[in-house]
C-alpha positions as CSV (number, residue, x, y, z in Angstrom):
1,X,101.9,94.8,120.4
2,X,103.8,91.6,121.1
3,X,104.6,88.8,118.3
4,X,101.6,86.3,119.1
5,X,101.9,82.4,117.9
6,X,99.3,80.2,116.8
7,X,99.6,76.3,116.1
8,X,100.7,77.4,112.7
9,X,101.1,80.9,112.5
10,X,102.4,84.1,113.9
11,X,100.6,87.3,114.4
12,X,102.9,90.5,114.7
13,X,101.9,93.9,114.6
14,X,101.3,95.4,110.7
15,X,102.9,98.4,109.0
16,X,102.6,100.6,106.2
17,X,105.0,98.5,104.2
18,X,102.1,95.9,104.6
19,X,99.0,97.9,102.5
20,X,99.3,95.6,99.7
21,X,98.1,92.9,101.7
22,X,95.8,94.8,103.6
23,X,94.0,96.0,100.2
24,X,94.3,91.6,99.8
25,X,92.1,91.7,102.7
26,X,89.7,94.0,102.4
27,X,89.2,92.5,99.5
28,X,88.3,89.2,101.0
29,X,86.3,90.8,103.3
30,X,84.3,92.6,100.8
31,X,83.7,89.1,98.7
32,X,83.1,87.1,102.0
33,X,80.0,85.7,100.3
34,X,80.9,83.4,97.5
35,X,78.3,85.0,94.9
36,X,80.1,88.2,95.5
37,X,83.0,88.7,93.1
38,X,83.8,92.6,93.5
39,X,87.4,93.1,91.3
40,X,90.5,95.3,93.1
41,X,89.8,98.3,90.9
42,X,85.9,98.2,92.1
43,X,86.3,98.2,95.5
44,X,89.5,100.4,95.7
45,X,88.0,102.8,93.4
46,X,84.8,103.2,95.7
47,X,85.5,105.8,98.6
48,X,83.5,104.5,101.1
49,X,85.8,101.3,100.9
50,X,89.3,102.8,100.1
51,X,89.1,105.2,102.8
52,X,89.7,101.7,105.1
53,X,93.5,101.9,103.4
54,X,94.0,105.2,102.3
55,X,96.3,107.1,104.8
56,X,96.7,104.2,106.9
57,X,98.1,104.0,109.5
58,X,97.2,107.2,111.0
59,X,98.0,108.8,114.4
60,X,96.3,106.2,117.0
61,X,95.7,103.4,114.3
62,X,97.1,99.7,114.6
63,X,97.2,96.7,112.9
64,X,98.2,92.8,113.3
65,X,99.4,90.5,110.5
66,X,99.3,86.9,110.2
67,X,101.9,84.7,108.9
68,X,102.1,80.9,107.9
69,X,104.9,79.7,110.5
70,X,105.2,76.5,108.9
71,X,103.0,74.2,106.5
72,X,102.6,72.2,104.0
73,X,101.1,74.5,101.3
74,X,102.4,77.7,103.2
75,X,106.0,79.1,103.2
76,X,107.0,80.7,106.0
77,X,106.6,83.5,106.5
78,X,103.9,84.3,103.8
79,X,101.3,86.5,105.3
80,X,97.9,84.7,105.3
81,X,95.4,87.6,107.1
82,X,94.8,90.6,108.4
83,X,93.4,93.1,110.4
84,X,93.9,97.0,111.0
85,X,92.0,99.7,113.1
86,X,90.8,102.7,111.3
87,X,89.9,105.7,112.9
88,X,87.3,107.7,110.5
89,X,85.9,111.3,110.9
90,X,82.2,112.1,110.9
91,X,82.7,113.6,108.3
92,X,83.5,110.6,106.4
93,X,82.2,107.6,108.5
94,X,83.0,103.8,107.7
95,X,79.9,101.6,107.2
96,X,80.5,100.6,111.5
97,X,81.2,104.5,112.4
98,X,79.9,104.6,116.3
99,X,82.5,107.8,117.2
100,X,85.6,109.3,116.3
101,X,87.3,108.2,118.7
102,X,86.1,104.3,118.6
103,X,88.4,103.0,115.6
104,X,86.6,100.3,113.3
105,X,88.4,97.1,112.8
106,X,88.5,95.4,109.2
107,X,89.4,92.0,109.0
108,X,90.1,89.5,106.0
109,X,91.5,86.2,105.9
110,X,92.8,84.4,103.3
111,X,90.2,80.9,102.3
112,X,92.8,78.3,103.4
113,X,93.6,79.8,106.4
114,X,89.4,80.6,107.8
115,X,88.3,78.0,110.6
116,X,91.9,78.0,111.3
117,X,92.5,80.5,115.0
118,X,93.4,83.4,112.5
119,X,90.9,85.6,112.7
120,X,90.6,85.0,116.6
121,X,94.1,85.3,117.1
122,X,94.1,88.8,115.1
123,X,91.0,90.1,117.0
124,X,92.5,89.2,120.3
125,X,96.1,90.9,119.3
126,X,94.4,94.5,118.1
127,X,91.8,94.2,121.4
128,X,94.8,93.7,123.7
129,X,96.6,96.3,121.9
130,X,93.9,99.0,121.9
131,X,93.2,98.4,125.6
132,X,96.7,99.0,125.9
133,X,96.2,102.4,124.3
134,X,93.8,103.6,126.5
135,X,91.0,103.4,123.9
136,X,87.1,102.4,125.1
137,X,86.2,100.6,122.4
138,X,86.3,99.0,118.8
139,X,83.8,99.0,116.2
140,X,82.8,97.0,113.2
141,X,80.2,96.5,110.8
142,X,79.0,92.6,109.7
143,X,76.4,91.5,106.9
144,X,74.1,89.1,108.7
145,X,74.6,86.1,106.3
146,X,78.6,86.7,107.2
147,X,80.2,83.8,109.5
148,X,82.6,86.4,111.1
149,X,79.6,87.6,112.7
150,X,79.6,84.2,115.5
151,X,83.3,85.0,116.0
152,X,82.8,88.5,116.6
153,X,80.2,87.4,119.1
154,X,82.1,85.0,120.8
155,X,84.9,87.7,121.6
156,X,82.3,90.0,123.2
157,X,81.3,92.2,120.6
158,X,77.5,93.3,120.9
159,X,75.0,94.8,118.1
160,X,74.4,98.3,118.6
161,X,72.5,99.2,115.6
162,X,71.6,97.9,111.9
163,X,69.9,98.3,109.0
164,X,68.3,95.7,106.2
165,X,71.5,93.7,105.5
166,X,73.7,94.4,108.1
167,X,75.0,95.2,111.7
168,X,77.0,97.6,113.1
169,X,79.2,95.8,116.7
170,X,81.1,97.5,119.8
171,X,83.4,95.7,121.5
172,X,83.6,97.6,124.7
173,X,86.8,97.3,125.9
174,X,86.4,98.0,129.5
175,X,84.2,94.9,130.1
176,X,86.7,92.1,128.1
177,X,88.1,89.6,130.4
178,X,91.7,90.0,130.4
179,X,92.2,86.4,129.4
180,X,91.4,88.2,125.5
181,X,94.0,89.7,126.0
């Protein structure tokens, strides 16, 4: 994956050294809702949301970072969202599981950085870089009430199934446009 700029960001490709901040956004993810106010140890603690970090990255997993390239309130440089590619077993599916071999994106972004290009601009990086790597889709799961849910339509993702609360979303690779990516 190639270093990606935004009006006032960069997006470069995450690491292992990065796992603090991804556990940040899972987090955010998690407490998307603003009556939601799930602690680190809470969610960490719970296996069927730790196994998004634990391990990561594994063989065929990717991630893309954002960081503040220059603002006001920002330094440079500090990282201000995130999103990984997680490829689960059966055996212990995440909550938008479609196959083994479809990895699940997770996806937080800081508050002062949402309605910002972030979150696009990380989707777009891990699409392009998952296309790149031969793979045939990605996967997701939203709660309906969750705003992510427009973005992830607008980039082409499609409801495949869902329960009560929430949906689970393929992005089928081989049908993006290649101006995503």
């Amino acid at each position: 994956m190639t270093a990606m700029t935004g009006p006032s960001f960069d997006i470069r490709p995450a690491d292992a050294a990065d796992q603090l901040f991804l556990a940040d956004m899972l987090i955010e993810a998690v407490n998307w809702h603003p009556r939601r106010n799930w602690d680190r140890d809470r969610i960490l603690s719970d296996p069927t949301l730790a196994h998004y970090l634990t391990g990561w990255p594994g063989p065929g997993e990717s991630g893309a970072l954002a960081e503040a390239a220059r603002t006001v309130r920002t330094p440079a440089g500090a990282p201000v969202g995130a999103a990984w590619l997680r490829l689960l077993p059966a055996s212990d599916p995440g909550y938008g599981f479609v196959a083994e071999d479809i990895p699940e994106l997770i996806m937080g972004v800081t508050p002062a950085w949402r309605r910002r290009g972030v979150g696009r601009a990380l989707l777009r990086a891990l699409a392009a870089q998952a296309r790149s790597a031969g793979l045939a889709g990605i996967s997701l799961s939203v709660e309906r009430g969750n705003p992510a849910r427009a973005l992830y339509q607008q980039e082409g993702f499609r409801t495949i199934t869902g329960d009560g609360g929430a949906d689970v979303m393929l992005l089928d690779l081989s049908a993006c446009r290649s101006v995503h990516g």
